[in-house]
C-alpha positions in Angstrom: -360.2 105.1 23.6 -358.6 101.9 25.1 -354.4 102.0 25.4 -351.9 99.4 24.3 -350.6 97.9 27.7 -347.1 98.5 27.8 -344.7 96.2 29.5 -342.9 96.7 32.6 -339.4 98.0 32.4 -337.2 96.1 34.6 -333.2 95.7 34.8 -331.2 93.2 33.7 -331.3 91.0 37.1 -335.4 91.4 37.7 -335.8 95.0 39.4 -338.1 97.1 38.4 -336.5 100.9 37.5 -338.4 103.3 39.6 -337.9 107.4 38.2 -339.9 109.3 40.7 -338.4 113.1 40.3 -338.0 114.6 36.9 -336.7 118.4 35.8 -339.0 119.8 33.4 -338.1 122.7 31.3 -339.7 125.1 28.7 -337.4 127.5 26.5 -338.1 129.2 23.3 -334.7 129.8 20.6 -334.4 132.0 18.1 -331.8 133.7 16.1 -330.2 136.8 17.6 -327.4 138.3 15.9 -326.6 134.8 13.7 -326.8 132.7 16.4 -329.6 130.6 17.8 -330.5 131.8 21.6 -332.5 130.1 24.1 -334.7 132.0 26.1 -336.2 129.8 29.0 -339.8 130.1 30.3 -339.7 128.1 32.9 -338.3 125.4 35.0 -340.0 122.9 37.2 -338.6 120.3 39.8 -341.7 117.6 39.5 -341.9 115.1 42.6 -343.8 112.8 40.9 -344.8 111.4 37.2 -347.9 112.7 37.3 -347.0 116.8 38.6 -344.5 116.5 35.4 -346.7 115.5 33.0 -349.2 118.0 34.7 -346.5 120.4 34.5 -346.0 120.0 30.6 -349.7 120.3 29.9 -350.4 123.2 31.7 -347.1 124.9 30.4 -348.1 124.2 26.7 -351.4 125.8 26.9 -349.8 128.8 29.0 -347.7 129.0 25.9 -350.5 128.7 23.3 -352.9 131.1 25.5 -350.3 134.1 25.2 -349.0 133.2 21.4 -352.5 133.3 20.3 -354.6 135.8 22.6 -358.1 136.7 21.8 -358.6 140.1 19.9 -362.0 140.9 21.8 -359.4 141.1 25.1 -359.6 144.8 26.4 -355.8 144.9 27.2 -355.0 144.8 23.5 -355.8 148.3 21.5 -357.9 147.9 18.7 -355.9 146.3 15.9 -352.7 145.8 18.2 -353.5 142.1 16.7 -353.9 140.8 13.2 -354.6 137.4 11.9 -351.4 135.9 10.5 -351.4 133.7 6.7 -353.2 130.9 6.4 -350.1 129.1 5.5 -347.8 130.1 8.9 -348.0 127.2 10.8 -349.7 127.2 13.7 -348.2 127.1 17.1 -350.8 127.6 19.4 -353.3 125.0 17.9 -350.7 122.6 17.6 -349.6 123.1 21.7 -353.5 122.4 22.5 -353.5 119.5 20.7 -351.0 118.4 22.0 -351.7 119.2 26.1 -355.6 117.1 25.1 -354.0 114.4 23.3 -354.2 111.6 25.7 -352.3 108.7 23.7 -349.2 111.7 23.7 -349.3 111.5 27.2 -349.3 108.4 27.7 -346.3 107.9 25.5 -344.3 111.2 27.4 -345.4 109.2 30.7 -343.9 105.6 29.4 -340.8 107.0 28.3 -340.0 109.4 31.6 -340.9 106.4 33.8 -338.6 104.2 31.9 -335.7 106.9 32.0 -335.6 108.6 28.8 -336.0 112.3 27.7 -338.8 113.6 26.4 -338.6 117.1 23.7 -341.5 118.2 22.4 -340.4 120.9 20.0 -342.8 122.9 17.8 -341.4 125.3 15.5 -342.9 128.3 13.5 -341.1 130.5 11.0 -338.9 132.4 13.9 -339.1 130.6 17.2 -338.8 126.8 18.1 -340.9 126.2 21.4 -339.6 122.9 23.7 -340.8 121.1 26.2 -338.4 118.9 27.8 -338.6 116.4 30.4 -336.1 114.0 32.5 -335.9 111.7 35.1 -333.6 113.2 38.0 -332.8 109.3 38.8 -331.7 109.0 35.4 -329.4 112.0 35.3 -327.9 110.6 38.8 -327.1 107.5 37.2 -325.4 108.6 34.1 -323.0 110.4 36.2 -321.8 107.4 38.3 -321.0 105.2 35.3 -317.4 105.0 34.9 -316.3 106.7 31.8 -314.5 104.4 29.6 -311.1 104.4 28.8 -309.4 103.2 26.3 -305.5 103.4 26.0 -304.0 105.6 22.8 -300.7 103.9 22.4 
């Protein structure tokens, strides 16, 4: 499968934006008590493009791997596991397909080197699973921008 080429992204004055560290971050909400609650799974500090998009991949299969174990596994006691409804949508699968789906990647990859977030968020009846991805450079620079002010009176 052949990719669209994508163009460069560059500033205003010619330079090309470089994002070469990004903090990568898996967390799992639900609802405790009435209120939605984050549980995070992990947290990764990726040195390059390609270790976070590694990173994501591997993360989403370690996700699908333990919401969808195999039954024939002799940690589980027999019938510890059941099948759920064919209608409950299905996590796992769609966490696979997405870590194999190369024209995903490629997107996720575009959009971290040009600077933006990436969420992946796939939800079934009681948890939301994310996958989120930024560029360190990018948080840096959104910090030094002056904040604007704009007088009241």
């Amino acid at each position: 499968m052949e990719s669209e080429a994508r163009p460069a992204i560059e500033t205003r004055d010619g330079g090309v934006i470089v994002h070469d560290e990004f903090l990568c971050h898996v967390t799992a909400y639900g609802t405790c008590g009435g209120q939605r609650v984050g549980v995070p799974l992990g947290t990764y500090r990726a040195p390059t493009l390609a270790l976070a998009l590694w990173w994501l991949r591997d993360r989403a299969v370690w996700m699908a791997d333990r919401l969808d174990p195999q039954p024939e596994n002799p940690r589980f006691p027999r019938g510890a596991l059941v099948p759920v409804a064919d209608t409950a949508p299905d996590v796992p699968k769609a966490l696979r397909t997405w870590a194999r789906d190369v024209g995903h990647q490629e997107q996720v990859a575009y959009e971290l080197a040009a600077g933006r977030l990436v969420q992946i968020a796939i939800s079934d009846e009681t948890t939301e699973y994310e996958l989120l991805a930024e560029s360190v450079d990018a948080l840096r620079m959104q910090r030094t921008v002056p904040a604007l002010v704009v007088p009241v009176a």
